[in-house]
C-alpha positions as CSV (number, residue, x, y, z in Angstrom):
1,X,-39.8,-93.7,25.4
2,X,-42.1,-92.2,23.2
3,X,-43.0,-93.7,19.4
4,X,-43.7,-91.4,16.4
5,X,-45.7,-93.3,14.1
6,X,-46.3,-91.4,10.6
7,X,-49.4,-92.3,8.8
8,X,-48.3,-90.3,5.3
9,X,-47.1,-92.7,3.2
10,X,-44.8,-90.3,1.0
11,X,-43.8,-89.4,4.1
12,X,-42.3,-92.8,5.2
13,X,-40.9,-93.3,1.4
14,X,-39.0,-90.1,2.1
15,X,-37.6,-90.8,5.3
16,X,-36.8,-94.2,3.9
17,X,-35.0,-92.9,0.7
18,X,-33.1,-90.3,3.0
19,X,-31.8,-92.8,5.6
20,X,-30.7,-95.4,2.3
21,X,-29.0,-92.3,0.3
22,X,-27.6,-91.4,4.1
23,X,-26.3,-95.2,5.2
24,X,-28.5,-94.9,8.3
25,X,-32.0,-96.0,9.7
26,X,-35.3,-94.2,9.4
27,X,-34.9,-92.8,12.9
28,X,-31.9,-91.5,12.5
29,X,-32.2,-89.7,8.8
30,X,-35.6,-88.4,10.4
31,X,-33.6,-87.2,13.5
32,X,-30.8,-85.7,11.3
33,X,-33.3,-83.9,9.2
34,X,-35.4,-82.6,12.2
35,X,-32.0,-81.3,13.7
36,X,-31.2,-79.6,10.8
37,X,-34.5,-77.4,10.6
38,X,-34.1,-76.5,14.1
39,X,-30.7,-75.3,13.9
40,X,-32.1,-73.3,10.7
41,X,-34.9,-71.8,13.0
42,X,-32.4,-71.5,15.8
43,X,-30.4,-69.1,13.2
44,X,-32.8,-67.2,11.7
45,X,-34.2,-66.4,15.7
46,X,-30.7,-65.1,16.3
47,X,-30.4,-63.1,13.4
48,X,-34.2,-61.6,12.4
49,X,-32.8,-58.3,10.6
50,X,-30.6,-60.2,8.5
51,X,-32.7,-60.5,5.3
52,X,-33.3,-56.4,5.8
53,X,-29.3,-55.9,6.4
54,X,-28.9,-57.4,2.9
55,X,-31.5,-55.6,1.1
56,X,-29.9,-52.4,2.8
57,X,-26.8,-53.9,1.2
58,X,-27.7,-54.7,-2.2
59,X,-29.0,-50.9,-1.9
60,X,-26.0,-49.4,-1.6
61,X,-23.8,-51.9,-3.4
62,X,-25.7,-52.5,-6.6
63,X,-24.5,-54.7,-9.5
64,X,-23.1,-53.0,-12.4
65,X,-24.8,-53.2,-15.6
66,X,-24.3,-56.2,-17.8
67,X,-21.6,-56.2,-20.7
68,X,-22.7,-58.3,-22.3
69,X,-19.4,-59.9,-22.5
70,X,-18.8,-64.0,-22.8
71,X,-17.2,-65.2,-19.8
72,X,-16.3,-68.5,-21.9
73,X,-12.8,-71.0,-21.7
74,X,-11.4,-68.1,-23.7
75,X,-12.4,-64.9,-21.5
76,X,-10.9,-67.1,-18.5
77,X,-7.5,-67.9,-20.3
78,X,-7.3,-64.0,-21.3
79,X,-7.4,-63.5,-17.4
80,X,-4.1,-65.7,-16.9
81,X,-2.3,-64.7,-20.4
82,X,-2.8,-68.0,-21.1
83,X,-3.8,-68.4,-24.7
């Protein structure tokens, strides 16, 4: 089996504050966090035009203008007739 030995001392006080915060060992919060970035590059390889589809998006379906109206406690009761 091959060892992974990092030298970066924030480094090893990250993986060590992720695997306390995570109940788990170094290995395993380094693991977990290593899968996690893969399967982020796995998704982003199987869906490259996304970003594009949603600017195309936003394009057509643009945000009205502000109203400057509160959305306070009181806006959200109004909504419900609940004053």
């Amino acid at each position: 089996m091959a060892s992974l030995y990092i030298k970066d001392t924030a480094t090893t006080e990250l993986a060590t504050r992720l695997a306390l915060r995570l109940g788990t060992s170094k290995t395993a919060a380094v693991k977990q966090a290593l899968q996690a970035i893969e399967a982020n590059l796995d998704r982003a390889d199987r869906h490259p035009e996304a970003p594009a589809w949603l600017k195309k998006f936003w394009r057509e379906h643009p945000l009205p203008a502000p109203t400057g109206l509160k959305a306070d406690k009181a806006f959200f009761d109004a909504l419900s007739d609940d004053l």
